[in-house]
C-alpha positions, 0 to 999 in steps of 0.5 A: 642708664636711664635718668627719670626723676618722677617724684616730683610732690617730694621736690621739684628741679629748678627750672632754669629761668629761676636760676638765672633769675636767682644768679645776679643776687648771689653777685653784684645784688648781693646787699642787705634789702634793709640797707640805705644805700644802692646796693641794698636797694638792688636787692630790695627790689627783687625781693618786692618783685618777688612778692609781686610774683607770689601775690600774682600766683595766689591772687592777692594784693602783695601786702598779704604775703608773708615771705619765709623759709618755706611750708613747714614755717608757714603752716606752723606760724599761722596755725599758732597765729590763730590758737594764740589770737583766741586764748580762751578757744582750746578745740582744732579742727584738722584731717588724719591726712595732714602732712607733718608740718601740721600734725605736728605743731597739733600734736604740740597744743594737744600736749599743751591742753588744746583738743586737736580733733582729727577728721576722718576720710573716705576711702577715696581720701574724700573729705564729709563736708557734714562732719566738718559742720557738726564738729565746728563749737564754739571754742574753736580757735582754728581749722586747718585743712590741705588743698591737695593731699601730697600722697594721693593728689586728691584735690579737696574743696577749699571754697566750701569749706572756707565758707563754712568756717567763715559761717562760723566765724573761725578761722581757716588756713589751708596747706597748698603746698602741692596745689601751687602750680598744679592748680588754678586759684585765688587765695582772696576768692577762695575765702581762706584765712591763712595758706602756705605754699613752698618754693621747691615744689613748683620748680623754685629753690628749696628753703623759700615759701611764702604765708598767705593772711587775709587782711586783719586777720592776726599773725604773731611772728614764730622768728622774731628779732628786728621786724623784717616782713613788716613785724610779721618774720624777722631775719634778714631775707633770702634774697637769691632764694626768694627772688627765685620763688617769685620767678617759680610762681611767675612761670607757673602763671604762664602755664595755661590750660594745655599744659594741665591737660597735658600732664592729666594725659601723661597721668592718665596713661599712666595708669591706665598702663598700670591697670592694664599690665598688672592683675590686683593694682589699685589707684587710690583716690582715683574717682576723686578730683586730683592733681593732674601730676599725681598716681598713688598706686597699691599693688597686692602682696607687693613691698615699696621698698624693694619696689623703689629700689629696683626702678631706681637701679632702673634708672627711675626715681619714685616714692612711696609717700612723703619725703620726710617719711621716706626712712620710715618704714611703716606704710603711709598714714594717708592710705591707713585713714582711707581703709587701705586692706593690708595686703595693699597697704605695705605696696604703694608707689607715689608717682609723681610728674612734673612739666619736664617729664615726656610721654617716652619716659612714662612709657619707659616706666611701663615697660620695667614697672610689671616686671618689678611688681612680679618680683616683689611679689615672689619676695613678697610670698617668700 
């Protein structure tokens, strides 16, 4: 059987330089970074060669990293970093296409007293840069916006809106955590406050990520103990796992522009199949600039589940949207807010592509995909 992973925005394999990367640590390094003697030293080194790789990856100084258990951490620690900083600023501003590691911790403040006002989209997922303006007040404690969305890929324009937060005098943080390797950018040129990124989205271990804070910019630690990361997150560090995420970023700093151009073609032939071989499929977010690994397709009168379990006994793994949400059974938030009809709200596949995948593999995808569509649909119609 075929064994084709494309869901690649859910999480990534490790690349096998982290591993090895990673291996000494769960040995003979195998020393608390905090402790005096050699052994500690060892994997004090790591971790600061860790943090060096990360900086590079977000360009930014070190100091500015945050190391950490990965985004969900990240994006709640500096979204109440900011709304505890400013205690009498009760309003936030964020996107009804936020992952839940935001929505969240914003559905929390709102039960608390905070106004939590969620911005709409187009029907491309494209984001009124206008709306942002007319809605920042001045009792706006914080805005909190993603790079790129995790289900469609759409790539939003983080410079712009951080300079309008920044007009404003309000902070900004930024949810990249399916922009990190998939996107050249720098933090300190960006002009962001706060970003996360996670490391098993860029082919590093699950339960690492690192928090991005903008010199004198305010961070109360959500983990708190005996002041690890400089006061900012407590509890002995990762060690094998974050020296993997340093690794991560490390390598994906060496993937130059050929290689982006060579997923955005695997992409692009993607779904120009897709187009060509299926009557009344839909690429959302397609006029837009989107992460060059990434296909959100609706099929009419088609169903994600039983769609995703047949390509998977076909020896192909994809998702409908996120993989916190793959138990839930109603269609994507992200596809309501962009005014997704219903006839194809309820069959939408997340393809998502990583630089191990191969064009014969997207040309196996093609070649069972309108099969299973045509399936769906006489289900469907049943």
């Amino acid at each position: 059987m075929q064994n084709i992973y494309f869901d690649n925005n859910a999480t990534t394999p490790v690349d096998p330089a982290v591993r090895a990367a990673m291996e000494p640590y769960l040995g003979e390094c195998f020393g608390n970074p905090a402790s005096g003697h050699r052994f500690g030293e060892a994997a004090r080194q790591g971790l600061d060669l860790a943090r060096e790789q990360v900086a590079g990856l977000l360009g930014c100084h070190p100091a500015r990293i945050v190391l950490n258990s990965g985004g969900t951490e990240g994006n709640n620690t500096a979204i109440l970093s900011a709304v505890w900083a400013n205690p009498t600023k009760k309003h936030i501003i964020s996107s009804q296409v936020e992952h839940g590691s935001v929505l969240a911790p914003l559905e929390f403040l709102a039960a608390l007293g905070y106004e939590v006002e969620l911005l709409g989209v187009d029907r491309n997922g494209g984001l009124d840069l206008g709306a942002l303006r007319d809605a920042i007040r001045p009792d706006t404690a914080l805005v909190s916006l993603m790079g790129a969305n995790n289900e469609t890929g759409v790539i939003w324009p983080i410079a712009e809106i951080a300079a309008i937060c920044r007009a404003r005098g309000v902070l900004f943080h930024c949810d990249a955590i399916q922009l990190a390797g998939k996107a050249v950018f720098s933090a300190e040129e960006l002009g962001v406050d706060y970003l996360t990124i996670a490391g098993h989205k860029l082919h590093g271990p699950k339960g690492t990520g690192a928090l991005y804070v903008r010199r004198t910019v305010p961070v109360t630690p959500l983990i708190m103990g005996s002041g690890q990361e400089n006061g900012r997150r407590s509890g002995t560090e990762n060690v094998p796992g974050l020296v993997g995420l340093g690794k991560a970023c490390a390598l994906a700093m060496n993937m130059d522009a050929a290689a982006h151009q060579r997923l955005a073609g695997l992409r692009d032939r993607l779904e120009a199949g897709i187009v060509e071989a299926i009557s009344e499929a839909r690429i959302n977010g397609a006029s837009l600039p989107r992460l060059v690994n990434t296909t959100n397709v609706s099929f009419r009168h088609a169903a994600s589940a039983g769609l995703i379990q047949d390509l998977d006994a076909g020896g192909i793994a994809v998702s409908a949207h996120a993989a916190c949400q793959s138990g839930d059974l109603d269609p994507s938030h992200v596809l309501r807010a962009m005014g997704v009809e219903e006839p194809f709200l309820h069959g939408t596949l997340r393809i998502s592509l990583s630089r191990y995948n191969t064009a014969e593999e997207v040309e196996a995808l093609l070649a069972i995909l309108p099969e299973a569509v045509a399936g769906s649909r006489q289900g469907f119609a049943l």
